[in-house]
N, C-alpha and C positions, 0 to 999 in steps of 0.2 A: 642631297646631303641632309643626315638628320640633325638640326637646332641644337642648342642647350635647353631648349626649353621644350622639347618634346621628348616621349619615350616610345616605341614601339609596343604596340599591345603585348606582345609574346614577355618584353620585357618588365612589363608593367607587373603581369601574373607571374613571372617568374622570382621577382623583388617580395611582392604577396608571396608566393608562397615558403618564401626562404623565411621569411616575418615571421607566418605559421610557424615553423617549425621549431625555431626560436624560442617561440611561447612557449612552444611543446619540451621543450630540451628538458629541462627538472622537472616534466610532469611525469608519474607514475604511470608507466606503460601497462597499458592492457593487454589481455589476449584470450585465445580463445579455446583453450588447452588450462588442465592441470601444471603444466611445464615450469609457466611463469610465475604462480603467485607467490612462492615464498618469497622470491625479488621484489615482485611488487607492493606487499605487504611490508621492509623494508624500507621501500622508494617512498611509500604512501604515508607510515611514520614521521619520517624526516620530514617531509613537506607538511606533516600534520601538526608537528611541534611547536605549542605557540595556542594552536586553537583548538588542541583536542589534550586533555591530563596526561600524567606520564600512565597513569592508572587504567585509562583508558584505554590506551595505545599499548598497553601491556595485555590487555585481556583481545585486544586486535590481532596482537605476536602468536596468540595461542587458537588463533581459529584455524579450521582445514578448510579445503577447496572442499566445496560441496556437488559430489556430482547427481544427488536426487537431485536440488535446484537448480541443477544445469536442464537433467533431465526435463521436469516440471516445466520450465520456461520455453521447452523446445517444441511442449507437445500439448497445446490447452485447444484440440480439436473441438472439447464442447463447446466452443463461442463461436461456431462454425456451423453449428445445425442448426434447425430451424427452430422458434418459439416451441414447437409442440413439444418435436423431439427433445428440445433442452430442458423443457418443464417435467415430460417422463422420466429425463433420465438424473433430475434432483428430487425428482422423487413432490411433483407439485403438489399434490391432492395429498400427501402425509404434511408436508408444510403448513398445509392451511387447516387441516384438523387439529395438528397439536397446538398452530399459533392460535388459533382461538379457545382450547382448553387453559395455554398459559394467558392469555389476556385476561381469559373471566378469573383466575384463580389472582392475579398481581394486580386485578383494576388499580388499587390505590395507587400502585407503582407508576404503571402507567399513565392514570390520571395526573399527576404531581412533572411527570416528565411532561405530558401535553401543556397544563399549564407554563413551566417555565420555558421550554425550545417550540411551542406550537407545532410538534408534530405529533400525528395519532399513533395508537398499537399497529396498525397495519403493516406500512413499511418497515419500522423496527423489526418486527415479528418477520418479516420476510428475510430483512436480510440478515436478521441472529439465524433462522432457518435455514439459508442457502449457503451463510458462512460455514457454520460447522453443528449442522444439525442440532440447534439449541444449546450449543459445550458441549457435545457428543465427540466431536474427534475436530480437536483444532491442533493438531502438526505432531508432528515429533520431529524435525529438522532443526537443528540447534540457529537458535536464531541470530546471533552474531557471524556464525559460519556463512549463512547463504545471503545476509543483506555484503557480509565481504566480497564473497563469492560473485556476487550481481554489480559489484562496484567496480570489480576487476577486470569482470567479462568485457567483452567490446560492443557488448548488443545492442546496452542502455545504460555504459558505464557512467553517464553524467548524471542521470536519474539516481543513481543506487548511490554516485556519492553523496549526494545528500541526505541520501537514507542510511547510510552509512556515519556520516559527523550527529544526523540527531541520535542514531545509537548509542553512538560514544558519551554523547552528553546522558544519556538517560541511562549508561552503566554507572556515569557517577553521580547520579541522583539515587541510585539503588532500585529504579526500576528493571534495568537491564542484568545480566551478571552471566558470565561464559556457560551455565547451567540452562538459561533458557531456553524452551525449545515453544515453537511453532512450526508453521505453515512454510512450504518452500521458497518462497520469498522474503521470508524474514517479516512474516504477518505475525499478529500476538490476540489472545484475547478472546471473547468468544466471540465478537464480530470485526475479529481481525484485522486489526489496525497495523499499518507500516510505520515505525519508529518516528516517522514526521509527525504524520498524522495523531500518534499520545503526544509528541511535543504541543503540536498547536491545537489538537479537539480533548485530549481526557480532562475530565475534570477530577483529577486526585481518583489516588488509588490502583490496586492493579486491575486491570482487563479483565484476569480470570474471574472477579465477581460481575456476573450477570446487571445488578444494577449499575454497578460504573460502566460496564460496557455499554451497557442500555442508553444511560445520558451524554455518555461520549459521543454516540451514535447520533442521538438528537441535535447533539450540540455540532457535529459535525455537517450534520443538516442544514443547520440555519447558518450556519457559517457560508454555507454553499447556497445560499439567499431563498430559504423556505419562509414559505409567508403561509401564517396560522389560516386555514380556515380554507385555504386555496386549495384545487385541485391535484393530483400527480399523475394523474395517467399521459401519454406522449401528448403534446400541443398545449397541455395546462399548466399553469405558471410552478408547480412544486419539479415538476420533470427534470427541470435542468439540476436542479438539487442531486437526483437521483443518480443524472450522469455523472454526475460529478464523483460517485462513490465508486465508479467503474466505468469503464472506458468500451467496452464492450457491448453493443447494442441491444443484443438476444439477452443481456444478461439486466440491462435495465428496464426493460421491457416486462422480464418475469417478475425483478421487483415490484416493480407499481400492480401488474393484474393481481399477483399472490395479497398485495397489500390490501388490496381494493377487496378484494374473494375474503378475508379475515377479520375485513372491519367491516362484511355484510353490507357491502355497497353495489 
């Protein structure tokens, strides 16, 4: 006979999971379809009320499902090839001729950035280059649409809401506004920042100028514990810095050699 003081494992998980559920009941249901979002865009409102403007959540009402950024998120096979092949096919060797025509041409800039974030032209240089080819084509995906879109999906809905509420805050700071466009995931800038990331790394200004992005970047660096004067290539202390900018191994990787190949090291 079972106690009052005991529970059956089965009923133990079963208690758990009704609790889940629970929690879950007024949270804004994901999915993985077109089908669902204008309900969820609704659901996500209501629960937003409070910590996100009415202004906000008005410029949220008018976003679409975006199915480039569905696309986009389904198919990023280059983090999948090898160093070589990933560096041909960004095009390595033009990266690292133009970053060092733009280094010698912005020294000042760049020097004033090294002094204040302790990071050199290199890496900057690489990853404005692998972002969007120096401002050459950074998105045209309306970027409220696709950080919604990524909120809503169920892939990495807990990730994108939070990319989704610093959005909100940065439409009404009048960085954001229903006309922006980027990159498929709701990146901005020429080295394409996620709505979080201008919350806690820009320093003033919008992205699409080169130097705010530039020191955004550094600042974004040292936030991610870059130490002046240290190494970056894998095993040296700036490295971890670098993952930190991408999650992708082949793609951290090509930052640091491109950075290193640019700043003639």
């Amino acid at each position: 006979m079972i106690g009052s003081g005991y529970r059956a494992p089965w009923f133990a998980a079963a208690l758990a999971a009704l609790a889940c559920m629970a929690g879950r009941a007024d949270a804004a249901q994901c999915g993985n379809t077109a089908a669902g979002f204008e309900s969820w865009k609704r659901e996500f409102s209501d629960e937003a009320r409070g910590r996100a403007s009415a202004a906000s959540l008005a410029a949220l009402m008018g976003t679409s499902y975006s199915t480039a950024t569905i696309s986009a998120d389904r198919g990023q096979k280059s983090f999948k090839l090898s160093l070589d092949q990933f560096l041909a096919k960004r095009g390595g060797n033009t990266i690292v001729s133009r970053g060092r025509a733009l280094k010698a041409q912005n020294a000042a800039l760049f020097d004033q950035i090294e002094q204040r974030y302790g990071v050199p032209p290199g890496p900057l240089l690489a990853i404005w280059g692998m972002e969007t080819g120096f401002g050459a084509v950074k998105g045209n995906v309306n970027t409220l649409s696709a950080v919604a879109t990524l909120a809503y999906d169920c892939r990495r809905s807990a990730y994108f809401t939070d990319q989704l509420y610093a959005a909100l805050t940065l439409v009404d700071r009048g960085v954001l506004n229903t006309s922006t466009r980027g990159a498929a995931h709701g990146e901005v800038g020429h080295t394409q920042f996620l709505p979080k990331n201008v919350l806690t790394y820009g320093v003033g200004g919008s992205l699409d100028n080169s130097s705010n992005a530039l020191n955004s970047t550094a600042n974004f660096l040292k936030g991610h514990g870059w130490r002046a004067g240290a190494g970056y290539q894998p095993g040296e202390p700036n490295f971890a810095a670098i993952q930190g900018w991408n999650a992708a191994s082949v793609y951290q990787r090509a930052i640091a050699l491109l950075g290193q190949r640019i700043d003639g090291q």
